[in-house]
PDB file of N, CA, C and O in Angstrom:
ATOM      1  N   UNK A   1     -19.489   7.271   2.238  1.00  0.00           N
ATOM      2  CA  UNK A   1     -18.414   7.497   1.306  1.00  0.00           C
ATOM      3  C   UNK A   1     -17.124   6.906   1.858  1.00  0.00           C
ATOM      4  O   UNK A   1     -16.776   7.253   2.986  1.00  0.00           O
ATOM      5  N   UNK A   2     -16.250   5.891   1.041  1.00  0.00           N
ATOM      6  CA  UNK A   2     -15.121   5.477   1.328  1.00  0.00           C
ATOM      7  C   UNK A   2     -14.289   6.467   1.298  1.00  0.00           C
ATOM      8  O   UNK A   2     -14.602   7.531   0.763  1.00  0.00           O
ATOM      9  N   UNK A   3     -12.701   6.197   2.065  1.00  0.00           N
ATOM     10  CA  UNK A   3     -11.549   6.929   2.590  1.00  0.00           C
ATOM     11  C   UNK A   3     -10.821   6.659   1.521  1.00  0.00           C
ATOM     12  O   UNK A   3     -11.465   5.813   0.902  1.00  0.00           O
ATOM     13  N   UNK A   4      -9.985   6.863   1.033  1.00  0.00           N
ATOM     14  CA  UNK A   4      -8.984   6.600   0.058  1.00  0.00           C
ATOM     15  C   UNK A   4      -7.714   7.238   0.674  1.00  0.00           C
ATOM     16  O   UNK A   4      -7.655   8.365   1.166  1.00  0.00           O
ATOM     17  N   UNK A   5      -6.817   6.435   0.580  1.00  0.00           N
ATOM     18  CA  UNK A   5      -4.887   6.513   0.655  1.00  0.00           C
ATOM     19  C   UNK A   5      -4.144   5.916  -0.334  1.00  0.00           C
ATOM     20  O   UNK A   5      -4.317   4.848  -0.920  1.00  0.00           O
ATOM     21  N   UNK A   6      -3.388   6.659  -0.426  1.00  0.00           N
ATOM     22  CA  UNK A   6      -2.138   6.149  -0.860  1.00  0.00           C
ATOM     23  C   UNK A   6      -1.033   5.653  -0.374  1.00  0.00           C
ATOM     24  O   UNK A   6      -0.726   6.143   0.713  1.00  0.00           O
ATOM     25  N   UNK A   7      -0.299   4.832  -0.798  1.00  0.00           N
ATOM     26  CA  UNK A   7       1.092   4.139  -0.032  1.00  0.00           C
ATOM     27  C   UNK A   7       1.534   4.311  -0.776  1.00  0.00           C
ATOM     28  O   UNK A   7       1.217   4.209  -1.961  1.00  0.00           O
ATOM     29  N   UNK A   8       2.842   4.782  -0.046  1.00  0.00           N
ATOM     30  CA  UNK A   8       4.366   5.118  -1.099  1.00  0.00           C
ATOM     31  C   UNK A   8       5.271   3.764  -0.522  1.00  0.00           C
ATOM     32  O   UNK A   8       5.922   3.915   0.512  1.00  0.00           O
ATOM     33  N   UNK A   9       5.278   2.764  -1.059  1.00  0.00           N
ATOM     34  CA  UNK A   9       6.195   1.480  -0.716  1.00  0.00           C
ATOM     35  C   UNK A   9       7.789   1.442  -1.142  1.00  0.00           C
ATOM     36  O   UNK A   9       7.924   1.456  -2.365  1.00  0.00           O
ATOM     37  N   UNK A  10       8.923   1.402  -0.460  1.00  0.00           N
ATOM     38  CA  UNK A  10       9.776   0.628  -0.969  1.00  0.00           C
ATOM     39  C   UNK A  10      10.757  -0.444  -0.648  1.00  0.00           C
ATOM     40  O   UNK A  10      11.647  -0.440   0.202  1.00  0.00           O
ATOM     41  N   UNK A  11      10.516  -1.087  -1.246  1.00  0.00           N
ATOM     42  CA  UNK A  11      10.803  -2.373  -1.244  1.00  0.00           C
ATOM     43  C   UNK A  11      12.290  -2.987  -1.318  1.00  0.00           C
ATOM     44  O   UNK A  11      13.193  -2.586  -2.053  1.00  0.00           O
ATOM     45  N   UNK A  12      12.351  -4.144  -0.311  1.00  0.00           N
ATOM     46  CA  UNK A  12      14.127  -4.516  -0.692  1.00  0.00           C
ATOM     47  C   UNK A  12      14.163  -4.765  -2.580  1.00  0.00           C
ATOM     48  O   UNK A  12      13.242  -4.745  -3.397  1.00  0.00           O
ATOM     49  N   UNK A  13      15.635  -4.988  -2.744  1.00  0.00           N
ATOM     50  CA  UNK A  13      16.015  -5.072  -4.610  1.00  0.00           C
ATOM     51  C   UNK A  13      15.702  -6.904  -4.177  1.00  0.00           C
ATOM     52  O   UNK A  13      16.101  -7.648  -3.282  1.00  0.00           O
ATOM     53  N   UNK A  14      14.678  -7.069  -5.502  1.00  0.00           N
ATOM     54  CA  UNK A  14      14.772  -7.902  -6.285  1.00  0.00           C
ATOM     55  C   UNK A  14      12.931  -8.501  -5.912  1.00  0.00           C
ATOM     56  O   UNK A  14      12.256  -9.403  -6.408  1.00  0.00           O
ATOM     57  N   UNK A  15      12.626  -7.394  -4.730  1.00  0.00           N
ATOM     58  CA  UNK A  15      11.336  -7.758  -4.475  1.00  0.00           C
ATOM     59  C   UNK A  15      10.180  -7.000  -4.485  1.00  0.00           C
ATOM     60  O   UNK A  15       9.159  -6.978  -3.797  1.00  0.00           O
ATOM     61  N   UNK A  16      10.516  -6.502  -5.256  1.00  0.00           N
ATOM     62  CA  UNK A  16       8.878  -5.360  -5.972  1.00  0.00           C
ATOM     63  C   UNK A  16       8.003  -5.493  -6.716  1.00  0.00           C
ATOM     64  O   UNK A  16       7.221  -4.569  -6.944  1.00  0.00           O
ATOM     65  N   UNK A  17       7.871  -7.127  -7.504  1.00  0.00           N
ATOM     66  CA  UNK A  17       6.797  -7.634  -8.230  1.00  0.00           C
ATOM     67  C   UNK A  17       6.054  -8.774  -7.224  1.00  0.00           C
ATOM     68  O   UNK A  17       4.964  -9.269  -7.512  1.00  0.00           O
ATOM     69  N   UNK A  18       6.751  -9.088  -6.094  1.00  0.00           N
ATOM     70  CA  UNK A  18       6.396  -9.920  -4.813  1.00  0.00           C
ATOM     71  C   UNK A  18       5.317  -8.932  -4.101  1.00  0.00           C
ATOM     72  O   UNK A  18       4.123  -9.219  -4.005  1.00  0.00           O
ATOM     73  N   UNK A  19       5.744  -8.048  -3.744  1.00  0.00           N
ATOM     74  CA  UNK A  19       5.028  -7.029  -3.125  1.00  0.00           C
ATOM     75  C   UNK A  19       4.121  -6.488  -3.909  1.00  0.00           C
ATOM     76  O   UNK A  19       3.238  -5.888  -3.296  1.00  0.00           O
ATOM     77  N   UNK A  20       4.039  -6.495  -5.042  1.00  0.00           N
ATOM     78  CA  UNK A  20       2.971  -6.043  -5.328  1.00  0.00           C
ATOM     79  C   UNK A  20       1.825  -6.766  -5.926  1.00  0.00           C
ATOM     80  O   UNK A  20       0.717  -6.254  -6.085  1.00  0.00           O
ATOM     81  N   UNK A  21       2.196  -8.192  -6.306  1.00  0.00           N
ATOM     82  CA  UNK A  21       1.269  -9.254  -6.604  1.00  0.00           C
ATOM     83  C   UNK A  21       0.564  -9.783  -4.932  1.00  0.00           C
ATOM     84  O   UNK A  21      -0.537 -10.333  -4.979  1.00  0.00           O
ATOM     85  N   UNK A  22       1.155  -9.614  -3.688  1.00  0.00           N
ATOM     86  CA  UNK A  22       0.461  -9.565  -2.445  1.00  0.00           C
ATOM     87  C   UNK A  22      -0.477  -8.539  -2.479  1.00  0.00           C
ATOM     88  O   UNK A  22      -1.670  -8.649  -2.198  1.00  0.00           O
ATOM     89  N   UNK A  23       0.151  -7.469  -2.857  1.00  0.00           N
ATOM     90  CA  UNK A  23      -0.806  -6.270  -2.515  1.00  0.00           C
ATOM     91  C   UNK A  23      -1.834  -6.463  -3.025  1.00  0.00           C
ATOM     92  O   UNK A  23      -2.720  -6.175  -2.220  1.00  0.00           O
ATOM     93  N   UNK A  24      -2.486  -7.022  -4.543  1.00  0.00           N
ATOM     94  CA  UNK A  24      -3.368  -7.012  -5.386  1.00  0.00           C
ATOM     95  C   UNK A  24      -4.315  -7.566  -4.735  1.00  0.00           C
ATOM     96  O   UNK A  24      -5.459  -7.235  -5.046  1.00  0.00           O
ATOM     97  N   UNK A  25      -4.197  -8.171  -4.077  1.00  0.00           N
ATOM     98  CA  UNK A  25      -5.097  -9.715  -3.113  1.00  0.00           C
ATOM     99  C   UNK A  25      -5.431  -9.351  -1.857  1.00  0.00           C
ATOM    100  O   UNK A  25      -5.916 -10.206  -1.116  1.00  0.00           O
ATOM    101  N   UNK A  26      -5.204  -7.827  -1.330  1.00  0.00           N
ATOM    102  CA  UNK A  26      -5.749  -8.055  -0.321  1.00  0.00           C
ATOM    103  C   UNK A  26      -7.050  -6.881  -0.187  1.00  0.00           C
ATOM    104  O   UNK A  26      -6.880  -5.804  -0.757  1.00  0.00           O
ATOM    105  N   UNK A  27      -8.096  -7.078   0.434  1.00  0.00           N
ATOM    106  CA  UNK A  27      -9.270  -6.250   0.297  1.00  0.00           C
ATOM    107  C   UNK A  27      -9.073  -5.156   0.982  1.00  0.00           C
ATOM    108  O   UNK A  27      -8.720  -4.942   2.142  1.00  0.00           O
ATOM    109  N   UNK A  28      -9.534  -4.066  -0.476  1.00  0.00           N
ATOM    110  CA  UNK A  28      -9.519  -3.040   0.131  1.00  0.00           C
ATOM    111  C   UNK A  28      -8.298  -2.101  -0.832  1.00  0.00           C
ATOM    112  O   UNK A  28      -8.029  -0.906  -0.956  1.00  0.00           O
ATOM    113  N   UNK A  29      -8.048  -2.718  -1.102  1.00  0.00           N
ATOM    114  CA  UNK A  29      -6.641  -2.543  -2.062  1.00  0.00           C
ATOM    115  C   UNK A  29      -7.067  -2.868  -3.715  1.00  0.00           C
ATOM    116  O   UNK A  29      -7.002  -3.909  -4.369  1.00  0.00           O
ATOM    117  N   UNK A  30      -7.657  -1.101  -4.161  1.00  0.00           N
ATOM    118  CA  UNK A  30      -7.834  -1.049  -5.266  1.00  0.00           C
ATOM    119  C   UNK A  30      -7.210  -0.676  -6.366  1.00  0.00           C
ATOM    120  O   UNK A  30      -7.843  -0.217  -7.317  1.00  0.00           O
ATOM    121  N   UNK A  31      -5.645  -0.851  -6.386  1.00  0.00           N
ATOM    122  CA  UNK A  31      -4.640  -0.533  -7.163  1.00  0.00           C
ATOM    123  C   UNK A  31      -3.090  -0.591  -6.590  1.00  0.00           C
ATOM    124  O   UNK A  31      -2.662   0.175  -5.727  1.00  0.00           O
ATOM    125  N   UNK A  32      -2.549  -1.337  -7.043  1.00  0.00           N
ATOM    126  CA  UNK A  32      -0.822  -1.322  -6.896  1.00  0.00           C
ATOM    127  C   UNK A  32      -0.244  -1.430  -8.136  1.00  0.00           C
ATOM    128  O   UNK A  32      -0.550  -2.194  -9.052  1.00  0.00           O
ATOM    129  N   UNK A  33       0.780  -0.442  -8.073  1.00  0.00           N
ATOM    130  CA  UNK A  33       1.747  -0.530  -9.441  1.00  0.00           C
ATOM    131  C   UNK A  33       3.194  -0.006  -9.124  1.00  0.00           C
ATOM    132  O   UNK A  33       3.716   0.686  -8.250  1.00  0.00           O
ATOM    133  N   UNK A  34       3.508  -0.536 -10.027  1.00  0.00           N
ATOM    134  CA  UNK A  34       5.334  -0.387  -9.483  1.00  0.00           C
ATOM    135  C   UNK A  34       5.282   0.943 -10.340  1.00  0.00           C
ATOM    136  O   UNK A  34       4.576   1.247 -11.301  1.00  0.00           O
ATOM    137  N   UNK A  35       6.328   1.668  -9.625  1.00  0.00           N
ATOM    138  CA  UNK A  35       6.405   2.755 -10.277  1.00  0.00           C
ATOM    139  C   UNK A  35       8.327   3.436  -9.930  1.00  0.00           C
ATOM    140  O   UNK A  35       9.047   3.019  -9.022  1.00  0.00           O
ATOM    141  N   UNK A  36       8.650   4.355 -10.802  1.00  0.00           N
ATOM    142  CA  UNK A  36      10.146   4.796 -10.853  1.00  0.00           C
ATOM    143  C   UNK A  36       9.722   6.021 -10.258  1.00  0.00           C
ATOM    144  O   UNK A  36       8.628   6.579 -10.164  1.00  0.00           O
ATOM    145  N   UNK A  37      11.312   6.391  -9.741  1.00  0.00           N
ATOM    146  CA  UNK A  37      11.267   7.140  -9.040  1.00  0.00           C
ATOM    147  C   UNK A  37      12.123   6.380  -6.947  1.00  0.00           C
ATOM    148  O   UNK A  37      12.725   5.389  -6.534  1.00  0.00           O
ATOM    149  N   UNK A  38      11.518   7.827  -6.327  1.00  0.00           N
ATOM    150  CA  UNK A  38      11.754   7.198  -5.036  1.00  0.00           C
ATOM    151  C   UNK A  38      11.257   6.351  -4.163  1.00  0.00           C
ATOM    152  O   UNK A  38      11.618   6.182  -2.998  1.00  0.00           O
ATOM    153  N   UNK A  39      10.459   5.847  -4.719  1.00  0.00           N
ATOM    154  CA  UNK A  39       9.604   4.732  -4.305  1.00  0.00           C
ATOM    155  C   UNK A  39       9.485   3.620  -5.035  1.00  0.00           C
ATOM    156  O   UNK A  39       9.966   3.859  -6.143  1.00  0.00           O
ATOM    157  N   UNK A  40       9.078   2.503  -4.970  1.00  0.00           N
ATOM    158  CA  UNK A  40       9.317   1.140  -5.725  1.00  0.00           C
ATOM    159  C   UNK A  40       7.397   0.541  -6.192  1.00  0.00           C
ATOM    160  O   UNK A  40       7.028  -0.312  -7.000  1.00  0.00           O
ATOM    161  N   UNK A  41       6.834   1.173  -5.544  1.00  0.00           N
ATOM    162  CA  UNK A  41       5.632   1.205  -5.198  1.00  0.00           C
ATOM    163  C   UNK A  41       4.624   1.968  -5.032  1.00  0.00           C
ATOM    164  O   UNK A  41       4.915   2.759  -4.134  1.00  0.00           O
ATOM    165  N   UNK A  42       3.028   2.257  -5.629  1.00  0.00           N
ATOM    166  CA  UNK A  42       2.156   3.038  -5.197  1.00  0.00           C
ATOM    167  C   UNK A  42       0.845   2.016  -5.197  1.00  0.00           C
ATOM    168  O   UNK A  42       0.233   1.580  -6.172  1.00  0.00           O
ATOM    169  N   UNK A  43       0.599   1.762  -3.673  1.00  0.00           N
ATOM    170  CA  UNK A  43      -0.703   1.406  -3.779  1.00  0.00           C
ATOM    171  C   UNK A  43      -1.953   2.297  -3.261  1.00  0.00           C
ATOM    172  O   UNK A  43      -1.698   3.245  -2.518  1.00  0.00           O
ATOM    173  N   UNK A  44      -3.603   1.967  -3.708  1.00  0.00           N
ATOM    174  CA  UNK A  44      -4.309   2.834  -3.336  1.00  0.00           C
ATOM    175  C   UNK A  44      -5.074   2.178  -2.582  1.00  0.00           C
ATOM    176  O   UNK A  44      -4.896   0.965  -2.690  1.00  0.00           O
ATOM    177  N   UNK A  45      -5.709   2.420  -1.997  1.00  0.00           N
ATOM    178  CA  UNK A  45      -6.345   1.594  -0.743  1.00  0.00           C
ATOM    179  C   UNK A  45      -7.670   2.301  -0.113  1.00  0.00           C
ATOM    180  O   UNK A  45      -7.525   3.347   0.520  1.00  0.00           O
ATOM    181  N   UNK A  46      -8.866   1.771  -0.275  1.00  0.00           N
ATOM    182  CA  UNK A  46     -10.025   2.278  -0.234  1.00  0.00           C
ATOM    183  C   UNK A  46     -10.819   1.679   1.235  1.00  0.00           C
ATOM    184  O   UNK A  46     -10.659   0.463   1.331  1.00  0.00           O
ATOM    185  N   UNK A  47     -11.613   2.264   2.356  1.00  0.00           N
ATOM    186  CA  UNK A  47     -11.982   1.923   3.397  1.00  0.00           C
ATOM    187  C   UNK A  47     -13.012   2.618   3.922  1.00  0.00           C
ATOM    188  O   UNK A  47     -13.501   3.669   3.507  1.00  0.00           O
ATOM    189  N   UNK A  48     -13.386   1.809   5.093  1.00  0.00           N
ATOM    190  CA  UNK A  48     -14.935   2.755   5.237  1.00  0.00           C
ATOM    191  C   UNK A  48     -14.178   4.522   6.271  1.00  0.00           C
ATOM    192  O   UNK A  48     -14.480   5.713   6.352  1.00  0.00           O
ATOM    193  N   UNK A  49     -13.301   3.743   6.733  1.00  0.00           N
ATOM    194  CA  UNK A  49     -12.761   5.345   7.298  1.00  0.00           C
ATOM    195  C   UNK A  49     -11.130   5.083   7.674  1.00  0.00           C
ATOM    196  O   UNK A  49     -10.433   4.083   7.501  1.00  0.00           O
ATOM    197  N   UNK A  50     -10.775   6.597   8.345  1.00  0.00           N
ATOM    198  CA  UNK A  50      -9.292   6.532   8.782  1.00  0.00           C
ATOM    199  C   UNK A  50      -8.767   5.047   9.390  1.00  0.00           C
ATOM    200  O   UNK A  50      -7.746   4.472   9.013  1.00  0.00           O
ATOM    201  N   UNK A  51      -9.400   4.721  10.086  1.00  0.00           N
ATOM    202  CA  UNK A  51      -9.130   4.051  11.009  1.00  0.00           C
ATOM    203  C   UNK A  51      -8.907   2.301  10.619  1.00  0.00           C
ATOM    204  O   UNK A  51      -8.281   1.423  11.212  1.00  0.00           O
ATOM    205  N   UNK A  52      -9.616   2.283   9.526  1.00  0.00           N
ATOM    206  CA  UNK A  52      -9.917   0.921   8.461  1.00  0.00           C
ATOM    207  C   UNK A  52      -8.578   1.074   7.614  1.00  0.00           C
ATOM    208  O   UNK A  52      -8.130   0.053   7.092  1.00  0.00           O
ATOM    209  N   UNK A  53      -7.808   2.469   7.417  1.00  0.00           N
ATOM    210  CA  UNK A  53      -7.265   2.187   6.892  1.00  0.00           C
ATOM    211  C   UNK A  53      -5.633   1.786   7.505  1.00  0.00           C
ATOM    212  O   UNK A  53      -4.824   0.910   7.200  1.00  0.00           O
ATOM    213  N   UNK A  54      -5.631   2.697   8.327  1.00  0.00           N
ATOM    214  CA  UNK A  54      -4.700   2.232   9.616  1.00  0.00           C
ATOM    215  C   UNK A  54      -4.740   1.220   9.748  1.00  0.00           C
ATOM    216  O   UNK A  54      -3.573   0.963   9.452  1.00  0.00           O
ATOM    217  N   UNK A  55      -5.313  -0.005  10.056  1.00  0.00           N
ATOM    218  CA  UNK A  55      -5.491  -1.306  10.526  1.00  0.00           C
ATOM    219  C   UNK A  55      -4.872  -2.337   9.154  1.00  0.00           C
ATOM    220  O   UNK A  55      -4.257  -3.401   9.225  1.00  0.00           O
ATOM    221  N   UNK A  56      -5.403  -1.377   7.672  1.00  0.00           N
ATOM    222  CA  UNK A  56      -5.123  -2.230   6.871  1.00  0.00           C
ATOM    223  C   UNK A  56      -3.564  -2.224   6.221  1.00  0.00           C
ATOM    224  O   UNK A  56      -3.239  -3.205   5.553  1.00  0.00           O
ATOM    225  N   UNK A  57      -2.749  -1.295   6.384  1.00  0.00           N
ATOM    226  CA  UNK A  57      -1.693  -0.736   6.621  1.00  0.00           C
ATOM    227  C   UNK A  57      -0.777  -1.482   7.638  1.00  0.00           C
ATOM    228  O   UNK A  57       0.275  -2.012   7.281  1.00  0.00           O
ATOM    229  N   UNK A  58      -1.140  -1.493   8.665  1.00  0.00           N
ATOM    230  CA  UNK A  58      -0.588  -2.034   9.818  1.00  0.00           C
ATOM    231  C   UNK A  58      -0.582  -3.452  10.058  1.00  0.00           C
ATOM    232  O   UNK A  58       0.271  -4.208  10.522  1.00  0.00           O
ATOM    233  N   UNK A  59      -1.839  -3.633   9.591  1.00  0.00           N
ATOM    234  CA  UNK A  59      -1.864  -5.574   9.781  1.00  0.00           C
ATOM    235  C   UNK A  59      -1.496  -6.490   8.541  1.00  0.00           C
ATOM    236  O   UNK A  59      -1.073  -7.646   8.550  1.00  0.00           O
ATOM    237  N   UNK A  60      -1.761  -5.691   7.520  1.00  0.00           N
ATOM    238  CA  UNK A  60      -1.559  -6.504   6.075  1.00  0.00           C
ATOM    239  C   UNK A  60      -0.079  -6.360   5.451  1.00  0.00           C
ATOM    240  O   UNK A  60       0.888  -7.104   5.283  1.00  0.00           O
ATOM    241  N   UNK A  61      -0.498  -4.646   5.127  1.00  0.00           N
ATOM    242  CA  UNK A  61       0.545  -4.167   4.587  1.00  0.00           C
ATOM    243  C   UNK A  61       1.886  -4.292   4.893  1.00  0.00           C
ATOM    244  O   UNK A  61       2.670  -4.661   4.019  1.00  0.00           O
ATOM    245  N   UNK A  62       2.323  -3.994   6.206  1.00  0.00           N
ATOM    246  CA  UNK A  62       3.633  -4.070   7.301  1.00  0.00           C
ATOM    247  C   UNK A  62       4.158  -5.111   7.178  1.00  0.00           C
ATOM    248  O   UNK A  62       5.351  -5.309   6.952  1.00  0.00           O
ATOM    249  N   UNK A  63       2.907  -6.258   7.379  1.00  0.00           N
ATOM    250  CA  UNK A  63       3.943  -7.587   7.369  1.00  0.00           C
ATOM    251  C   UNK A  63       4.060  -8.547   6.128  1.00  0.00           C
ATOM    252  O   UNK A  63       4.173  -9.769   6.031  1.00  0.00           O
ATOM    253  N   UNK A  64       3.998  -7.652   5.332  1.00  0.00           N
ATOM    254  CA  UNK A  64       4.662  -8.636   3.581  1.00  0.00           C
ATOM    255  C   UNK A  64       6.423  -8.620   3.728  1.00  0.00           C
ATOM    256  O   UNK A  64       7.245  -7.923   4.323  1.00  0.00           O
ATOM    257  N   UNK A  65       6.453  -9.776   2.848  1.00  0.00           N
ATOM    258  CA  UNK A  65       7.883  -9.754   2.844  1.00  0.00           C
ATOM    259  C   UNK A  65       8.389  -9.123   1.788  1.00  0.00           C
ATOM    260  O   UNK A  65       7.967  -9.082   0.632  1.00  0.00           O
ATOM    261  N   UNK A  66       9.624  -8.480   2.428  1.00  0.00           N
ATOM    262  CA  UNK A  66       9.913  -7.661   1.341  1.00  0.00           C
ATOM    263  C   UNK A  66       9.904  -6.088   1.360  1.00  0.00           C
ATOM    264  O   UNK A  66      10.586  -5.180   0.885  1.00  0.00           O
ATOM    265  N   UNK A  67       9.030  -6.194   1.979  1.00  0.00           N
ATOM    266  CA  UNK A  67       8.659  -4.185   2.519  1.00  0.00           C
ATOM    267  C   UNK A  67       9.748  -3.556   3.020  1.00  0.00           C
ATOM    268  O   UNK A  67      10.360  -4.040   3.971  1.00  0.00           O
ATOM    269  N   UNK A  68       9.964  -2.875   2.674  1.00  0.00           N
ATOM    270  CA  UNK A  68      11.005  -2.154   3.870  1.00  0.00           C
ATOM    271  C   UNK A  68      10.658  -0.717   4.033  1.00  0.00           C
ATOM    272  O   UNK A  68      11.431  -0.198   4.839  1.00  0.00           O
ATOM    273  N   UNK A  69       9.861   0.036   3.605  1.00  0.00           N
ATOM    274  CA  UNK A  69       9.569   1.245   3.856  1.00  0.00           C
ATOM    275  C   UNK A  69       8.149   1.816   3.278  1.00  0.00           C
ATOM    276  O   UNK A  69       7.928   1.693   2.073  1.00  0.00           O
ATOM    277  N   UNK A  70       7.079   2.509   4.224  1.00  0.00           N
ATOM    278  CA  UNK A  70       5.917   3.109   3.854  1.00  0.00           C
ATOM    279  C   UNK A  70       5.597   4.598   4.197  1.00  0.00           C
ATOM    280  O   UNK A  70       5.597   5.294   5.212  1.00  0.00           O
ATOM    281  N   UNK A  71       5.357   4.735   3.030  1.00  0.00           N
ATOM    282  CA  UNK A  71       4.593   6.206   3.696  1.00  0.00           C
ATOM    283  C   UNK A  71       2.834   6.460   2.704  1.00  0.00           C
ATOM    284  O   UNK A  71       2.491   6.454   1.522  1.00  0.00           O
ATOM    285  N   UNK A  72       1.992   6.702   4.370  1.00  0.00           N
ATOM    286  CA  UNK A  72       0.922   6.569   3.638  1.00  0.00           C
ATOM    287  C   UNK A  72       0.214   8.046   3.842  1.00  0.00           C
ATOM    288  O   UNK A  72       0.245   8.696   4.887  1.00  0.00           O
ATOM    289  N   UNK A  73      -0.304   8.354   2.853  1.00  0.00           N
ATOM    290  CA  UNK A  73      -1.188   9.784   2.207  1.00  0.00           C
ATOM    291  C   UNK A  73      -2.508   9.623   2.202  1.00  0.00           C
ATOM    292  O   UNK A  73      -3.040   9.019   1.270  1.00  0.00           O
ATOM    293  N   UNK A  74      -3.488  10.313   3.598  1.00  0.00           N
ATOM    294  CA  UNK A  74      -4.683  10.052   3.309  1.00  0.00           C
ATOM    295  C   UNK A  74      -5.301  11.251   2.634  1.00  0.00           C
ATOM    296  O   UNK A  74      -5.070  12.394   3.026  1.00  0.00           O
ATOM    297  N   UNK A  75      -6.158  10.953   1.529  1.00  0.00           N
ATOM    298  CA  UNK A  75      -6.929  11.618   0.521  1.00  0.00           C
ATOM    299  C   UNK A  75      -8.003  12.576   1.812  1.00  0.00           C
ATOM    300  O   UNK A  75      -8.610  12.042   2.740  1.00  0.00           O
ATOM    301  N   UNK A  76      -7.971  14.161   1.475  1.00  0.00           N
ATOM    302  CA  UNK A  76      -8.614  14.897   2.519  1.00  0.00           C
ATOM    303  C   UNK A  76      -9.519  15.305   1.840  1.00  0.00           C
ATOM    304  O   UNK A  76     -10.334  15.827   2.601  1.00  0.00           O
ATOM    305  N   UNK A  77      -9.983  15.389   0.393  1.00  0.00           N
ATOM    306  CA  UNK A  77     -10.954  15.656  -0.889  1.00  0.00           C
ATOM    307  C   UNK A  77     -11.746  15.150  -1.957  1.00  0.00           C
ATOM    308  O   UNK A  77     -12.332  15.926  -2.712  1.00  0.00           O
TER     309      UNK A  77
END
């Protein structure tokens, strides 16, 4: 059974359809949508475990341009 998270992204102004047309493209990453509110961003992100998802977070996610802030929610249910 895959891990599922969420990312709460937000993004510098003028770059939140950048960030999230990256996000769409990378594996593992089964949903991004811009969303209102305090965040600019929610992506969902599916993996074989914690640790897959950490990596995908950290290596993919982190270094888009444009990011400036994450907070990620791993699914415990």
């Amino acid at each position: 059974m895959a891990t599922r998270a969420y990312v709460l992204i937000t993004t510098e102004v003028g770059k939140t359809k950048d960030v999230v047309e990256r996000a769409r493209k990378i594996t593992g990453v089964t949903m991004a949508d811009v969303v209102a509110g305090s965040y600019d961003v929610v992506v969902v992100l599916e993996c074989p475990d914690a640790n897959a998802i950490g990596r995908l977070v950290l290596n993919e996610l982190h270094g888009m341009p444009g990011l400036k802030n994450t907070l990620t929610l791993i699914a415990v249910s």
